[in-house]
C-alpha positions as CSV (number, residue, x, y, z in Angstrom):
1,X,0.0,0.0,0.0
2,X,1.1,3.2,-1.3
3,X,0.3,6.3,1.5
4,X,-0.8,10.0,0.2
5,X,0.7,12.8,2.0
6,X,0.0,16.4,1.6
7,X,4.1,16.9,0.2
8,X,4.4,16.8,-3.1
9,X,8.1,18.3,-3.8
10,X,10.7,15.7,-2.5
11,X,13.3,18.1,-0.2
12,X,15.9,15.3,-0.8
13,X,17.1,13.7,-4.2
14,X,19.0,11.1,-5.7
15,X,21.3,13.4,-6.1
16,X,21.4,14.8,-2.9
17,X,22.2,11.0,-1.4
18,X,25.2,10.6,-4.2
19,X,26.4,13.9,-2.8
20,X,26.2,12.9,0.4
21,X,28.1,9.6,-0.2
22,X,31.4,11.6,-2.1
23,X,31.3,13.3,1.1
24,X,31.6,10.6,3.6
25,X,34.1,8.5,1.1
26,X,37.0,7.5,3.3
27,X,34.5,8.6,6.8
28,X,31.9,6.0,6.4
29,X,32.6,2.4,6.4
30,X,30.7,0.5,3.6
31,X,29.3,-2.1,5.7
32,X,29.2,-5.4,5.0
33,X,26.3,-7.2,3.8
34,X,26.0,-10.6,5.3
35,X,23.8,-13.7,4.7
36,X,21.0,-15.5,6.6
37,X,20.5,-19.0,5.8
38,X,18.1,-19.2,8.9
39,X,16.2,-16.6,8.1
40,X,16.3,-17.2,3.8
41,X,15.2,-20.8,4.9
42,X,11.8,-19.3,6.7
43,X,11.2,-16.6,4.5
44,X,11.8,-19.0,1.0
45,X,14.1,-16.7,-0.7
46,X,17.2,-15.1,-0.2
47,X,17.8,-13.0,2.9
48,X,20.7,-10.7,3.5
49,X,22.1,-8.2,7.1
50,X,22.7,-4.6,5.7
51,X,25.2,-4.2,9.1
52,X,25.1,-0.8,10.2
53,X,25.6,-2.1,13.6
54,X,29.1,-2.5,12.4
55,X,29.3,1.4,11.5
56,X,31.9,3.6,13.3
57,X,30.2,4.8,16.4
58,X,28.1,1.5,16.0
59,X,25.1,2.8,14.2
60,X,24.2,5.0,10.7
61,X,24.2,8.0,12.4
62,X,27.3,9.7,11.8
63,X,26.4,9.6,8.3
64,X,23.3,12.4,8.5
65,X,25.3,13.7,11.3
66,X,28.7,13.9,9.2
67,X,26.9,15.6,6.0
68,X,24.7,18.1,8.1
69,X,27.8,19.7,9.8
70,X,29.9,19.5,6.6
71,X,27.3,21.8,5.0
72,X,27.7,24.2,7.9
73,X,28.9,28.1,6.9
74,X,32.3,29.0,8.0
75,X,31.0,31.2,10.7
76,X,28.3,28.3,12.0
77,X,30.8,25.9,12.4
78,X,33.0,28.6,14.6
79,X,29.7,28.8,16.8
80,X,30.1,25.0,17.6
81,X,26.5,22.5,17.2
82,X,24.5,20.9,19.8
83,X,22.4,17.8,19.8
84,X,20.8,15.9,22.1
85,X,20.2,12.1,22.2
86,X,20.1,8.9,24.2
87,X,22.4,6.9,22.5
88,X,23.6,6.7,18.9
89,X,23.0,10.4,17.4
90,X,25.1,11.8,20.2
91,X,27.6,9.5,19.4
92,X,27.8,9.9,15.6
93,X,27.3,13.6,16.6
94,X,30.6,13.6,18.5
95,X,32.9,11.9,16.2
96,X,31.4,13.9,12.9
97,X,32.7,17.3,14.9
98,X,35.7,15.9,16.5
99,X,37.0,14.8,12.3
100,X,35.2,18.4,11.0
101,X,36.9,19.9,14.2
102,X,33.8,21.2,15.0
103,X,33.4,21.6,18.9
104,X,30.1,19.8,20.1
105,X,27.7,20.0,23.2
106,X,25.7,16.7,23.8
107,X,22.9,16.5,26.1
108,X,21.9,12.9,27.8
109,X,19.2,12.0,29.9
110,X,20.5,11.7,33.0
111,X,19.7,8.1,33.0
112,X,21.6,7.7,29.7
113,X,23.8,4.2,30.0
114,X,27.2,5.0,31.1
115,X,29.2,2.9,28.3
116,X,26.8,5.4,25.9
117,X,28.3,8.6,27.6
118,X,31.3,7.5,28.2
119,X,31.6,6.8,24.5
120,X,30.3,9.9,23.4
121,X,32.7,11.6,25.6
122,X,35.5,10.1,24.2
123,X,34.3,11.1,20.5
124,X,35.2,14.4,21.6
125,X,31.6,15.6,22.7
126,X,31.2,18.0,26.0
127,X,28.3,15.8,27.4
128,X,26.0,17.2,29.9
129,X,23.6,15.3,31.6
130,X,19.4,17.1,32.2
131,X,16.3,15.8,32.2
132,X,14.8,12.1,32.9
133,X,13.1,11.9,29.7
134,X,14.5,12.9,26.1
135,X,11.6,15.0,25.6
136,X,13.2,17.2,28.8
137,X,17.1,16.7,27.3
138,X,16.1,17.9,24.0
139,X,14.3,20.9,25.5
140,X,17.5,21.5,27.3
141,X,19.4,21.4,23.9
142,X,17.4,23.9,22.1
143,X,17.7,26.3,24.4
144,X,21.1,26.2,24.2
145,X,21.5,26.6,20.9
146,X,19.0,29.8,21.2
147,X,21.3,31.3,24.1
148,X,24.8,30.4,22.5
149,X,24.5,30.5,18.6
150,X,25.4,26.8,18.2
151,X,23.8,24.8,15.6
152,X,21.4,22.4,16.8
153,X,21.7,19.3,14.3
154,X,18.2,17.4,14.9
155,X,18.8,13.7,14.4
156,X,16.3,13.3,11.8
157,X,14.0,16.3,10.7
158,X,16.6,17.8,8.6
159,X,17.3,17.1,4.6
160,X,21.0,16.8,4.7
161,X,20.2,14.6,7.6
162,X,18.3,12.6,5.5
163,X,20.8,12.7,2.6
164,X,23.3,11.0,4.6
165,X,21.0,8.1,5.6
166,X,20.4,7.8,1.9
167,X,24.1,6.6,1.4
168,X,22.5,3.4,3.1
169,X,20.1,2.5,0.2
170,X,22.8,3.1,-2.4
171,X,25.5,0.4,-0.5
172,X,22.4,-1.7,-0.6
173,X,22.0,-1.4,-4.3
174,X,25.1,-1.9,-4.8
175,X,25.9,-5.3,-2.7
176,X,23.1,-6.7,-3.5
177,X,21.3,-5.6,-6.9
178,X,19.1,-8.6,-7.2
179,X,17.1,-7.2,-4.4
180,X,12.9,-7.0,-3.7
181,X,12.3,-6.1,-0.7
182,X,14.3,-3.7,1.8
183,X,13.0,-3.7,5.3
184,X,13.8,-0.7,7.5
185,X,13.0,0.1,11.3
186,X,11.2,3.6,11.4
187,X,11.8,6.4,14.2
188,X,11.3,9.3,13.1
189,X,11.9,8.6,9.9
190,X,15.1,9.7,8.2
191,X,17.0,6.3,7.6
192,X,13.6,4.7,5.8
193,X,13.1,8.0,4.3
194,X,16.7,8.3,3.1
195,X,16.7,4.7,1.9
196,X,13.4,4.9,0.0
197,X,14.6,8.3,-2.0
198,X,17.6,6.7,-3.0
199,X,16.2,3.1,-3.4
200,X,13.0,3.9,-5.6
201,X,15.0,6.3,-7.6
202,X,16.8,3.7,-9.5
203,X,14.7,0.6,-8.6
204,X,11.2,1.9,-8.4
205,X,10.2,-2.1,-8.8
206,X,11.9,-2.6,-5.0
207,X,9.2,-2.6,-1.7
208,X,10.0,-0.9,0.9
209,X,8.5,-1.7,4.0
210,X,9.3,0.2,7.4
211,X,8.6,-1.4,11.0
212,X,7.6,0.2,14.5
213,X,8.0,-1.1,17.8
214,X,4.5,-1.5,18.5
215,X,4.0,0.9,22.0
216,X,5.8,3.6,19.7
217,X,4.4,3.8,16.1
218,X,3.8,7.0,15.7
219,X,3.6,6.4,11.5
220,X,0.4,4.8,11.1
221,X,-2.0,7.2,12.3
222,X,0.4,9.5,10.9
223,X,-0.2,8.4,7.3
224,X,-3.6,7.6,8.0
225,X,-4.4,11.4,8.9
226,X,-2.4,12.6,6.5
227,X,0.4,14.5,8.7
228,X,2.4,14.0,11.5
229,X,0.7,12.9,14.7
230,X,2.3,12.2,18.2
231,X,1.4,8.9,20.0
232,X,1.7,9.9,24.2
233,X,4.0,8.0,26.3
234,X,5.7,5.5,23.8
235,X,7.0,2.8,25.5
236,X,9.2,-0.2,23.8
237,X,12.6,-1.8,24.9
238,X,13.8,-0.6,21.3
239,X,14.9,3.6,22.5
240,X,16.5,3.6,18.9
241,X,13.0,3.8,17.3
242,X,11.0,5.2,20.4
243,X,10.4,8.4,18.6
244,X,6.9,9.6,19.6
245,X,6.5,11.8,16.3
246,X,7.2,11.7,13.2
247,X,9.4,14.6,11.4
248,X,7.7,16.8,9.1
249,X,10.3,16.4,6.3
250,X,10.8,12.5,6.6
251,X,7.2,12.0,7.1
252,X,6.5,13.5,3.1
253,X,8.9,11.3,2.0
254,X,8.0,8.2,4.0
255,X,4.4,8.6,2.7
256,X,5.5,9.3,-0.8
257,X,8.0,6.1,-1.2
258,X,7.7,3.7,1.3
259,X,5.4,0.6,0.6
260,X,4.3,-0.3,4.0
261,X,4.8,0.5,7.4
262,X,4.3,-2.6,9.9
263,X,4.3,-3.0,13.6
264,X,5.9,-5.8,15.9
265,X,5.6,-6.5,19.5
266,X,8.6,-6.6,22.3
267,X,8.5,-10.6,22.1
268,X,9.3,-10.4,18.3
269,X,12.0,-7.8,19.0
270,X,13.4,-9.8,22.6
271,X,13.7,-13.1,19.8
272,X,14.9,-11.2,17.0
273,X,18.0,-10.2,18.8
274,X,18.5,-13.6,20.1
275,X,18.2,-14.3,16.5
276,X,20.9,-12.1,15.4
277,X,23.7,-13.5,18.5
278,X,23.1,-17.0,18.1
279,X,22.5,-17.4,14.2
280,X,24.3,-14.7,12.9
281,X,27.2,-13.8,15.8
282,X,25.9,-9.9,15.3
283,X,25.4,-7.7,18.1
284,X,22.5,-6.3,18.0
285,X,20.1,-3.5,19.9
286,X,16.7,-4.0,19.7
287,X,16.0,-0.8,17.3
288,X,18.5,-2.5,15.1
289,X,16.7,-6.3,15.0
290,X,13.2,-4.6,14.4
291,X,13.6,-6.0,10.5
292,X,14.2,-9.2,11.9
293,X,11.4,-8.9,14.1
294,X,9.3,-8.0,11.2
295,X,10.3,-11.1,8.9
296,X,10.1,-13.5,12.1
297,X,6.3,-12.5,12.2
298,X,5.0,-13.1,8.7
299,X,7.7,-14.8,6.7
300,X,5.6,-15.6,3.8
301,X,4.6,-11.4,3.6
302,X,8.1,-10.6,1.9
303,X,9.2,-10.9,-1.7
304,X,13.0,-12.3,-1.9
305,X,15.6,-11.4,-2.0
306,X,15.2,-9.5,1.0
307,X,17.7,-7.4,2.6
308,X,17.3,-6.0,6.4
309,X,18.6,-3.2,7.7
310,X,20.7,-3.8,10.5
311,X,20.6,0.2,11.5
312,X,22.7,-0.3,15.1
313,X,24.4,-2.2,18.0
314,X,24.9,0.0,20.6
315,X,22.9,-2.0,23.4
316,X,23.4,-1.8,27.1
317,X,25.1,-4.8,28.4
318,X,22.3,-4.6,31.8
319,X,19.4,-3.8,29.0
320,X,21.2,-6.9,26.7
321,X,20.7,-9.5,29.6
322,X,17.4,-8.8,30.1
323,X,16.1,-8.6,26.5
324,X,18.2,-12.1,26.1
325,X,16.2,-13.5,29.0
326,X,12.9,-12.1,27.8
327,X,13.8,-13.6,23.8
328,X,14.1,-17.0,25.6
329,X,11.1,-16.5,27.4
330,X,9.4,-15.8,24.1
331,X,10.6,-19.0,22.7
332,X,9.8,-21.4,25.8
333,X,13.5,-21.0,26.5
334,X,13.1,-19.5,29.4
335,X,10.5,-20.1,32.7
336,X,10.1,-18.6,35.9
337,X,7.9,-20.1,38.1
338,X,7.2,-19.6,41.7
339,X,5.5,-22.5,44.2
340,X,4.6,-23.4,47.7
341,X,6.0,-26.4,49.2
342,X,6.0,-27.5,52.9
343,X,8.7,-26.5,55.1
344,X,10.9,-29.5,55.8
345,X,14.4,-30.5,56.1
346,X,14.9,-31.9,51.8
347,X,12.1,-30.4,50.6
348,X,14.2,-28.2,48.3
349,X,16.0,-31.1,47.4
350,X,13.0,-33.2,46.7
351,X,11.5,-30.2,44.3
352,X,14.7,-30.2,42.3
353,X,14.8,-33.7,41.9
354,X,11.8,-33.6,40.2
355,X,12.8,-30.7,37.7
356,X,15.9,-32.7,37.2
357,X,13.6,-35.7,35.9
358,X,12.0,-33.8,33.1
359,X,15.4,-32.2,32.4
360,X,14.8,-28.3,33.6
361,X,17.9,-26.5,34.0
362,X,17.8,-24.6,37.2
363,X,20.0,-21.5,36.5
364,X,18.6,-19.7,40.0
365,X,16.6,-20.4,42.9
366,X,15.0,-17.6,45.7
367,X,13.8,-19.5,49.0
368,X,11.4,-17.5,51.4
369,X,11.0,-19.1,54.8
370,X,9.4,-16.3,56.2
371,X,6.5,-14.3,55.1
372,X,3.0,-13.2,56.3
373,X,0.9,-14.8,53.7
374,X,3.0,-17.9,54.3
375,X,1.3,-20.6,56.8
376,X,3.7,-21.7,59.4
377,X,5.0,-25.0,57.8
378,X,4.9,-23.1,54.6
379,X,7.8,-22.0,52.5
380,X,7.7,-19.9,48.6
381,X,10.3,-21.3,45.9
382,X,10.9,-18.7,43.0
383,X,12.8,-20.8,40.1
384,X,14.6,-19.7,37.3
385,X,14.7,-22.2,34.3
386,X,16.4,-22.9,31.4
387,X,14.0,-25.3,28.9
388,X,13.4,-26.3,25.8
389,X,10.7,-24.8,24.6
390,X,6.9,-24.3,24.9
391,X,6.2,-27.9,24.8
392,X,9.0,-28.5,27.7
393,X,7.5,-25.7,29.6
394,X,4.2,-27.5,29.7
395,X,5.8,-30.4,30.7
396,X,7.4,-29.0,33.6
397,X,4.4,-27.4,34.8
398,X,2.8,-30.7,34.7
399,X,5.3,-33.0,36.5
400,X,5.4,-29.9,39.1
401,X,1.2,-30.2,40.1
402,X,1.5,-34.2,39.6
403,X,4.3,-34.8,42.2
404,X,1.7,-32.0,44.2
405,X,3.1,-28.5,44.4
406,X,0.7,-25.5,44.3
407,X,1.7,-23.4,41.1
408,X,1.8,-19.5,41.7
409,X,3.0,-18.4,39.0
């Protein structure tokens, strides 16, 4: 399906991208573009990892970030840029001054993951740290931009911006010119947006289809209404793509060029990434796996060869443990399950004894003696299991009530 939007004169063209790519020769990697026999095997046709997460700074940001500062004046360049960002556009942000020697002001949440300030830090950025929600750091940002002069580079509303993403959709062409289908995770738009103006200029027979983290698509009622529209208190695992409204010149192009925008849930996004460790040895963040996510829901929706964008890796180590556990989870890899038992000397040992029949890997085990809505010979077991799958779940939870344990949970 092809959306209608009120824009009608692209603000970013092929020749714009091929601009944009002369200017990052020798500053952007050409990333590689890697096979999936896994996922070519579900999805009948060829499938191929456009890996971005293997981009300097770890994500496509510093291209749009590298092209918007080159185009700077003389004299807004000696005024120094600001941005602000959780994660990935601070960092591409950083280095793109730091090789322009362009000074930089970055504002974080001040929750940001240290590994993602530190890093940005060391790309040469002045960090500061305001605000709990981007919303509040990006606030922060502008205003500094009004009071100092410096140019506030916006990590997707801009065309240059844009431009630079497009160099993505060329390398794609490129490696893989047999392609049909290029899937995309959508923000606020510039890297589909980018991709698409690039893409359809010189294969207007190629789909592009864009995906949303489900508690933070802002782009379908978008395109529905015809303009951007902001979805209140987005909420996904996937903070690369949690983007609660579109931007006004990415969302014109999106509903000019791109084919479809879809939707996943976190489970699709928690297995995608396990996907993407185990399968393909690729580090992952969950904003970068949303492709995956998207062809691990409806396999039989994409025409082949397929090639999904990998757009970044830059994931938390404590936020990569728990998606990992939650992935399992969503594969029956994974069970908690809590239980009463009675309160007697091998009563542990006679519970685990059990789970070691059916072959339940006991990775951790919480033991509450002591607890007002416990009875007095009464004691709560929280497990932590390794398992199979879904069908090995169910058999756990039956060999747990047959040898007489009350299930909680």
């Amino acid at each position: 399906m092809r959306y209608s939007t009120a824009s009608r004169v692209a603000p970013v063209t092929l020749d714009d991208v091929r601009g944009a790519q002369k200017m990052l020769s020798g500053v952007a990697r050409v990333t590689a573009m890697e096979g999936s026999r896994h996922l070519s095997q579900l999805v009948g046709s060829p499938v191929h990892f456009k890996c971005e997460n293997l981009q300097r700074t770890g994500s496509f940001k510093l291209r749009g970030a590298y092209v918007r500062i080159a185009g700077l004046l003389p004299e807004q360049r000696a005024a120094g840029v600001v941005a602000a960002s959780a994660g990935n556009h601070a960092q591409g942000v950083a280095l793109a001054s730091s090789l322009l020697g362009v000074l930089s002001t970055v504002f974080m949440p001040q929750g940001a993951p240290l590994p993602k300030i530190s890093a940005t830090r060391d790309y040469g950025a002045e960090v500061r740290l305001h605000g709990q929600v981007v919303d509040e750091t990006l606030a922060a940002a502008q205003e500094y931009a009004e009071r100092t002069g410096a140019v506030f580079i916006h990590p997707f509303d801009h065309p240059d911006v844009i431009a630079g993403q497009g160099t993505v959709g060329l390398e794609i062409l490129e490696q893989c010119p047999e392609v049909r289908t290029v899937v995309v995770g959508i923000g606020g738009g510039g890297l589909a947006a980018g991709i698409a103006v690039a893409v359809k200029a010189l294969r207007p027979d190629v789909r592009i289809v864009g995906v949303q983290a489900e508690g933070a698509a802002a782009y379908p009622p978008s395109l529905a209404a015809g303009r951007p529209v902001a979805v209140e208190n987005p909420a996904t695992m996937a903070d690369g793509i949690k983007v609660g409204r579109p931007g006004d010149v990415p969302f014109g192009i999106v509903g000019d060029l791109v084919d479809e925008v879809r939707t996943v849930s976190e489970d699709a996004l928690s297995t995608a990434l396990l996907l993407c460790l185990e399968r393909a040895k690729l580090v992952v963040e969950p904003a970068g796996a949303s492709p995956v996510a998207a062809l691990l829901s409806e396999p039989d929706a994409f025409e082949g060869p397929v090639v999904a964008v990998l757009s970044g890796g830059n994931v938390d180590p404590v936020l990569m443990q728990g998606v990992l556990r939650h992935g399992m989870a969503a594969q029956g890899r994974y069970l908690a399950v809590r239980l009463r038992l009675t309160d007697r000397p091998g009563a542990l040992a006679t519970l685990l004894g059990v789970l070691s029949v059916v072959d339940a890997n006991v990775l951790d085990v919480s033991h509450v003696r002591t607890h007002p809505r416990l009875g007095l010979t009464e004691a709560e077991v929280e497990l932590h299991l390794e398992t199979k799958g879904p069908e090995h779940c169910a058999e756990v939870g039956r060999a747990l009530r047959e040898a007489g344990y009350t299930v909680i949970a």
